[in-house]
C-alpha positions in Angstrom: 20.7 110.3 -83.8 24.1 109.3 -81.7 27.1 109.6 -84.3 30.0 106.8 -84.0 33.0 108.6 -82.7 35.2 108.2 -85.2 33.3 110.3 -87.9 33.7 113.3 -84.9 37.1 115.6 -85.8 39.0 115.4 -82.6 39.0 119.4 -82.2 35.0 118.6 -81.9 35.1 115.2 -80.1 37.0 117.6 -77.2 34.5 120.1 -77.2 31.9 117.9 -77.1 33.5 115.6 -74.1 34.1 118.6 -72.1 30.4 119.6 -72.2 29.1 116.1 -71.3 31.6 116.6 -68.2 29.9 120.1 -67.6 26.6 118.6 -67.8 26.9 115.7 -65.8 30.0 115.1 -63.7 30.0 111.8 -62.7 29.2 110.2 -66.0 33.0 108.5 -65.8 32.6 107.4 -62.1 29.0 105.6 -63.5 30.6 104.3 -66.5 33.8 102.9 -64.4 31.5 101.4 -61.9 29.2 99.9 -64.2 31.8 98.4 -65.8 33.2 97.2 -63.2 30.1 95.9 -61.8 29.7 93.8 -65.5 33.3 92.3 -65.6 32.4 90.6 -61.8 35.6 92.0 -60.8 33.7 94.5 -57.9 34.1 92.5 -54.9 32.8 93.2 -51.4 36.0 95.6 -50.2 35.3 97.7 -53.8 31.6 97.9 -53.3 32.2 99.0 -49.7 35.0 101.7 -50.8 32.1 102.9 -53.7 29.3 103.3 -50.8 30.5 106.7 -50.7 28.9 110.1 -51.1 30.5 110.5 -54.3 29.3 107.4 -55.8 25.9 107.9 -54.3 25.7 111.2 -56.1 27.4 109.6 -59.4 24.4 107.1 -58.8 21.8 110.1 -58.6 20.9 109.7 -55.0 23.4 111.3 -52.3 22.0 111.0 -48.9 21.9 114.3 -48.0 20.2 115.2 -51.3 17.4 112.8 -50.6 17.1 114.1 -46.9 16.6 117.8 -48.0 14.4 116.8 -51.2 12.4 114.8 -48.4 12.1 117.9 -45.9 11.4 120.5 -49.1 8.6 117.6 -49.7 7.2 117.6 -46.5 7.6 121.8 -46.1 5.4 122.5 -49.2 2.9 119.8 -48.1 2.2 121.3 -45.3 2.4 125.1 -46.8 -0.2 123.7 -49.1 -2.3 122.3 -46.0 -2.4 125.5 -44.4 -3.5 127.7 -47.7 -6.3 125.2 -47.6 -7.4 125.2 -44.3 -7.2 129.0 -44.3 -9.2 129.0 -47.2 -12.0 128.0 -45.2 -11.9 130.9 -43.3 -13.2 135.0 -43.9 -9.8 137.1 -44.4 -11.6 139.2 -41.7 -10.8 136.0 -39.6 -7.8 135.5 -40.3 -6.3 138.8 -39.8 -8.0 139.3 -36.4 -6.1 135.8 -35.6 -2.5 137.2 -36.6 -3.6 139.7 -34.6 -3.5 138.0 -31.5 -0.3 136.2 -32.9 1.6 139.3 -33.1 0.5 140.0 -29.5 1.1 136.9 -27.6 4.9 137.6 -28.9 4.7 140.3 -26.4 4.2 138.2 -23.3 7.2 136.7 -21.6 6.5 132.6 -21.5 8.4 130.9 -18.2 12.0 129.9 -18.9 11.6 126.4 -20.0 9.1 127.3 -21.8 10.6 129.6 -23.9 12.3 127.9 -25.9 9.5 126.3 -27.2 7.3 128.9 -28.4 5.2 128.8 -31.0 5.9 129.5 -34.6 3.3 132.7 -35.6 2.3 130.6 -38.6 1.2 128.0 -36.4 -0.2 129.8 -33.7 -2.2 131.3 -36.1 -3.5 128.5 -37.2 -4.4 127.0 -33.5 -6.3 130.2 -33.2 -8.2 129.5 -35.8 -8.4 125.7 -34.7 -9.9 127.4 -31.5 -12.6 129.4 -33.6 -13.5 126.5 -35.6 -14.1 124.2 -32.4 -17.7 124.8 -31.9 -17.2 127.6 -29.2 -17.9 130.3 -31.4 -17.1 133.9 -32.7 -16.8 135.0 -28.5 -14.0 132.1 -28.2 -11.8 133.6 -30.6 -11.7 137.0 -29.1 -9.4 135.9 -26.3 -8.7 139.3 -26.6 -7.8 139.8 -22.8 -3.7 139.8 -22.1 -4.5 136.7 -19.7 -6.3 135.1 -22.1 -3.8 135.1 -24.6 -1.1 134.3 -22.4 -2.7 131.7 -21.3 -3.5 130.2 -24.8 0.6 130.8 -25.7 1.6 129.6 -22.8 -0.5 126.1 -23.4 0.8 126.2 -27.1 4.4 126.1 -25.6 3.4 123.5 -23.5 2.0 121.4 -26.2 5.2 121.9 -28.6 7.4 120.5 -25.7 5.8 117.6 -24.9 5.8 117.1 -29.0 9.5 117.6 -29.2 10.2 115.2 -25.8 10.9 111.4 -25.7 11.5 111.4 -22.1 9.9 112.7 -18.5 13.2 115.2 -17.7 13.4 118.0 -15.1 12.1 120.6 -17.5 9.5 119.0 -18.6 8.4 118.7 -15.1 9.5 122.6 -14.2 7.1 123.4 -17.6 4.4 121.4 -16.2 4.5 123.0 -13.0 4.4 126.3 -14.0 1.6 125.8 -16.7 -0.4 124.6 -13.9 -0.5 127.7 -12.5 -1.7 129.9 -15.4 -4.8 131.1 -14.8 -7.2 130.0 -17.2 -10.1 131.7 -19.4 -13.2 130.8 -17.5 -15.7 128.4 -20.1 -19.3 127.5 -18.8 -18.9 124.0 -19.2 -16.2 121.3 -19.5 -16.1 121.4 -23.5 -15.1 124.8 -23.5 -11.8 123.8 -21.3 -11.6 120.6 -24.2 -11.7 123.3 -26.9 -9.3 125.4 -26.0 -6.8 122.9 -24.4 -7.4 120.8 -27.8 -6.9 124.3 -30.3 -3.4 124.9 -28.6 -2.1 120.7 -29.3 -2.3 119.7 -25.4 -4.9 116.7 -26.9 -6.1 114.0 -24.7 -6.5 110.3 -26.9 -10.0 110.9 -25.2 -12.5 112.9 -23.5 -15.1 111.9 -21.7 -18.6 112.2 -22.8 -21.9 111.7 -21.6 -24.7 109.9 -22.9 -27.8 108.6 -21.6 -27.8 104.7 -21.1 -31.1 102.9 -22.3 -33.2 100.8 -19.7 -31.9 97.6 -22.3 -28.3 98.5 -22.0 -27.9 99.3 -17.8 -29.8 95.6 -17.8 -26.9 94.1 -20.2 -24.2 96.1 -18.1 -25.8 94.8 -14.7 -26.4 91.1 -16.0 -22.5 91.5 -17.3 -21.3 92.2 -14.2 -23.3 89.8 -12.6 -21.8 87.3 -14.5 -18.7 88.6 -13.8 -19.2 88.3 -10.2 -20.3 84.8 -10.2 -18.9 82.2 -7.1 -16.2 80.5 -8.4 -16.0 76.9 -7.3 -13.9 76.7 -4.0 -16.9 79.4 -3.1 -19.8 77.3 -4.0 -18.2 74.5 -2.6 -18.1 76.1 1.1 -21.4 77.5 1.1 -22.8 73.8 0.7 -20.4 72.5 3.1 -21.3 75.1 5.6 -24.8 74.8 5.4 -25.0 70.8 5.4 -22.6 71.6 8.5 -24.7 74.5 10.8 -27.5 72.8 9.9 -26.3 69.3 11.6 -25.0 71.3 14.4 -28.4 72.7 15.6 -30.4 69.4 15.4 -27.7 68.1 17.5 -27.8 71.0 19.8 -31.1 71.2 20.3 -31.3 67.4 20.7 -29.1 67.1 23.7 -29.5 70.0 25.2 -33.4 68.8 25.1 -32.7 65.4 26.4 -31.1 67.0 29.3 -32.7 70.0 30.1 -36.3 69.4 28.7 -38.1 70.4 25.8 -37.9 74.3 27.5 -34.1 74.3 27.8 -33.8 77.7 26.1 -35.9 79.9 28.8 -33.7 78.3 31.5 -30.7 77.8 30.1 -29.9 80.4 27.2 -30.0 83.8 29.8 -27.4 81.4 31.9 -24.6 81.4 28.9 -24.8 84.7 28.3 -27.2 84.7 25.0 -30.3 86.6 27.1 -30.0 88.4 23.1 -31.2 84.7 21.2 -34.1 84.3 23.3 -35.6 87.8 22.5 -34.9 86.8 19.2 -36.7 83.6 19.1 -39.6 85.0 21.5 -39.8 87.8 18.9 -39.9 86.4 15.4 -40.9 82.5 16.3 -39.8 79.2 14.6 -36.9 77.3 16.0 -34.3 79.0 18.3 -31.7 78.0 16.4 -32.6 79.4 13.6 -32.1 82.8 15.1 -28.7 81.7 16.5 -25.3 82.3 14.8 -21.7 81.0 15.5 -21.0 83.0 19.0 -24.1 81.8 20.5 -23.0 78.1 19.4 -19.8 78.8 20.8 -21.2 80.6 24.8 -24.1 77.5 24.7 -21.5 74.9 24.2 -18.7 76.2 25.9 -20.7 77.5 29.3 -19.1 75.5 32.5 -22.6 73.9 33.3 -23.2 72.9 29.9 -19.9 71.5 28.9 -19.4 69.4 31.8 -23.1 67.9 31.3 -22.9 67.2 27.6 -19.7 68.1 25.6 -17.3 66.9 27.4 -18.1 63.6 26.1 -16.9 64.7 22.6 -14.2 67.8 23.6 -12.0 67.7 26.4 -11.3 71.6 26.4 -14.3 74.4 26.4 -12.0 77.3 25.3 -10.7 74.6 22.2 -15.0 74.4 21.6 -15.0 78.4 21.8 -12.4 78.6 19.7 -13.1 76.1 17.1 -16.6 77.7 16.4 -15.0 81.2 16.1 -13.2 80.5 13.4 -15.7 78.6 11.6 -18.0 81.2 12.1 -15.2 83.7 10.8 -14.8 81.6 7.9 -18.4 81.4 7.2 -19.0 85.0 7.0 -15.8 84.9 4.2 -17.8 82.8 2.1 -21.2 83.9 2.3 -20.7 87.7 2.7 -18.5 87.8 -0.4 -15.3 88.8 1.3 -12.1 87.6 0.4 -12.1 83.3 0.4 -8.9 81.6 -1.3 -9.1 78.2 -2.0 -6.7 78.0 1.4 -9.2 79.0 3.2 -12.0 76.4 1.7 -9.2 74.3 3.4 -8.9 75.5 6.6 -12.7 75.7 6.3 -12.6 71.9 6.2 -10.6 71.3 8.8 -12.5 73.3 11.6 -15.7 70.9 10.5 -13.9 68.1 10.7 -12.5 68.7 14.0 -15.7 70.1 14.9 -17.6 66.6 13.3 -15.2 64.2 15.7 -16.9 65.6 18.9 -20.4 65.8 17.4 -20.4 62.1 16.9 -19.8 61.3 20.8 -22.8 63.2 21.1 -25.2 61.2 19.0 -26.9 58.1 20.5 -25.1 54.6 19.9 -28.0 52.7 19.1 -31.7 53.2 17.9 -34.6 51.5 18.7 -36.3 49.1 16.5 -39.7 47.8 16.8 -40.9 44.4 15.1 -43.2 44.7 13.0 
């Protein structure tokens, strides 16, 4: 029950003011601001002058107050963490790991590294990580001086790289000289995992092997064939090259028939240097020109005796015939052998044909035959 003032005798109403002050000091500064807060009267230049560490702690909430209360927090968390994740563990354990704790204290870590070793608490605890990792009772008895120098030394290595935000010389200079420390030997790749994981140098992932099913490689190859499918400007000159090559050998064969007779190629192709198409065609039978590609095109058409006989009448230059059916057949083997082909190139593709097309057409006859019926 609160008593109004005035039944207090002023001799108490002192006492009693002084302990409230005692108790909590900023009970005026509170009071004054809330009342000034009520009236309307606090304007921006007062509530900026109050934003003060004295009116935050009148307020119950200094900064620094709520930083320290937040790192106290965060320090018992994390005491209670470890008393429970020791817990786990035989004392036997655990006193064989502050063991080694105590003794990697002995070894020297490089200069930049120094700096950055290990708490014992901690290190402790990544031995114990190290035990708990799958590697067994043998893992934790890294009881060899390289051993645990090696396991401090990556520990160090781990903090650093937790306390950096950015690639500097020394955290270069630390990488370089962990490099170097010779490492406990493990039998297989996990073992290396283990212990690089216990002492905090953790990768976001590890490689792992398992055994693909005969259903999943054929999804992963049909993906992939997918993925690898022609896109248009591809398609597109494939079908114009073979409508093309296909042209150009009946015509070929046609006039080069017509004027050397049906037998041209065992007179004619050992002339122009293509000795390598007749074997070809003697060998494996059908049409010569179906053995043929773009250079034998090019010597047949292009030969002296040839071009003045027959192609002339639709090129006026044999090195311009060479060279036009070079670079078709160069373009051709883009396309079809699933080398690089741009959409420029489908272009330039088109124009070799077409040049290519102007002299074919001197070279087909001008008029056909009919016969009344």
């Amino acid at each position: 029950m609160t008593l109004p003032r005035d039944l207090i005798p002023p001799s108490m109403r002192a006492t009693l003011d002084a302990a409230r002050r005692i108790a909590d000091p900023f009970e005026d500064v509170r009071r004054q601001h809330d009342m000034l807060r009520a009236s309307g009267a606090l304007g921006i230049a007062e509530r900026m002058k109050m934003d003060t560490p004295l009116a935050y702690a009148a307020m119950g909430r200094h900064p620094f107050m709520d930083r320290t209360q937040g790192v106290g927090a965060l320090m018992r968390a994390q005491a209670d963490a470890d008393r429970i994740y020791r817990a786990a563990f035989p004392n036997g354990l655990i006193e064989q790991a502050e063991r080694i704790a105590e003794l990697s204290r002995g070894f020297a870590l490089p200069d930049v590294l120094e700096g950055f070793r290990t708490p014992t608490d901690s290190f402790v605890d990544r031995i114990l990580r190290l035990n708990d990792s799958g590697l067994g009772a043998s893992a934790l008895a890294i009881g060899r001086p390289a051993q645990i120098e090696a396991f401090a030394r990556a520990s160090a290595m781990a903090d650093m790289f937790a306390e950096s935000d950015r690639l500097t010389r020394g955290v270069r200079e630390a990488v370089g000289a962990f490099s170097i420390t010779e490492m406990p030997q493990f039998a297989n790749l996990a073992g290396y995992r283990s212990f690089l994981d216990a002492a905090g140098l953790r990768l976001s992932h590890w490689p792992k092997r398992r055994l693909l099913t005969m259903a999943e490689k054929r999804r992963r190859l049909k993906a992939r064939l997918q993925a690898n499918s022609a896109p248009p400007h591809v398609k597109r000159a494939k079908t114009l090259v073979h409508r093309y090559e296909l042209t150009l050998r009946e015509i070929l064969d046609a006039v080069m028939a017509e004027t050397y007779g049906e037998d041209w190629a065992d007179e004619r192709l050992p002339l122009c240097d293509c000795k390598d198409l007749l074997g070809k065609w003697k060998k494996r039978g059908g049409e010569v020109f179906d053995h043929a590609d773009y250079t034998h095109y090019a010597r047949i058409m292009s030969h002296p005796e040839h071009f003045q006989a027959i192609f002339e009448a639709g090129f006026d230059d044999p090195e311009a015939v060479f060279d036009l059916l070079k670079q078709a057949g160069k373009l051709r083997a883009a396309s079809h052998h699933a080398h690089l082909f741009t959409p420029d190139d489908l272009k330039a593709l088109r124009l070799t044909w077409n040049q290519i097309e102007t002299g074919l057409l001197a070279l087909t006859p001008d008029f056909e035959l009919e016969w009344a019926g």
